[in-house]
C-alpha positions in Angstrom: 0.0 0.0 0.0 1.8 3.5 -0.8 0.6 6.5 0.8 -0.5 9.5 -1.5 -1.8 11.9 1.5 -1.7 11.4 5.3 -3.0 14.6 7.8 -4.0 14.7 11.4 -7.5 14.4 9.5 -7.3 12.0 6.7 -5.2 9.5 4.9 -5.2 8.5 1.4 -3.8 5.0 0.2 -3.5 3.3 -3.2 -3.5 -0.6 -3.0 -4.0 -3.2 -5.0 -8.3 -2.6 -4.4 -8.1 0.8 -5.6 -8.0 4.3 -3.6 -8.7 4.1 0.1 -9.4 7.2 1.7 -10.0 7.5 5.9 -10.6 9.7 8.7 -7.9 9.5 11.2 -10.8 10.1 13.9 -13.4 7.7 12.6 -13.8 4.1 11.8 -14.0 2.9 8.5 -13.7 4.4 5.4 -14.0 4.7 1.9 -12.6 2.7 -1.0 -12.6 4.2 -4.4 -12.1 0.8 -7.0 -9.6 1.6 -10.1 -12.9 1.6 -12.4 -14.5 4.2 -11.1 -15.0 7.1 -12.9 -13.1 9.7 -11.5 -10.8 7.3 -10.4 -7.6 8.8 -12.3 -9.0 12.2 -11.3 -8.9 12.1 -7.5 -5.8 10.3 -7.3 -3.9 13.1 -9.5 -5.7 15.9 -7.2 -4.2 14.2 -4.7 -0.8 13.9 -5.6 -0.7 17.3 -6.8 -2.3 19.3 -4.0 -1.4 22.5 -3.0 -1.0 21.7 0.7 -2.7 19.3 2.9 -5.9 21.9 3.3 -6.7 21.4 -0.3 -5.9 17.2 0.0 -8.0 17.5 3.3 -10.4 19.0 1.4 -10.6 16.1 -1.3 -10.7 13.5 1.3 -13.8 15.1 2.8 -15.6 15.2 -0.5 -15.3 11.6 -1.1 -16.0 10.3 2.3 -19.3 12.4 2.0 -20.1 11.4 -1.5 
C-alpha cells in the first residue's frame, strides 16, 4: 500500500483494491475501486495538491459522496 496523502484528519492510500481514503478520527472508510470514474482524477488531485488543506479538502468530498 503506498501513501498519497496522510493529515491529522485524513489518509489516502493506493493498493492493490483501488483508492482508500480515511478519517484518522473515525472508523472505517471509503474505498474508491480503479474503475470508477473519477478514479484517475482524485488520485492526481491528490498527488498534486497545494497543501494538505486542499488534499483535506478532497478527502472530505469523497467520504461524504
Amino acid at each position: 500500500m503506498l501513501t498519497i496523502h496522510k493529515s491529522s484528519h485524513y489518509a489516502a492510500h493506493l493498493s492493490t483494491s483501488g483508492l482508500i481514503v480515511e478519517s484518522t478520527h473515525k472508523s472505517g472508510g471509503k474505498l474508491l475501486r480503479f474503475d470508477h470514474l473519477q478514479f484517475n482524477e482524485y488520485v492526481d488531485a491528490l498527488r498534486t495538491a497545494i497543501d494538505n488543506d486542499e488534499s483535506d479538502a478532497l478527502c472530505r468530498a469523497l467520504l461524504k459522496d
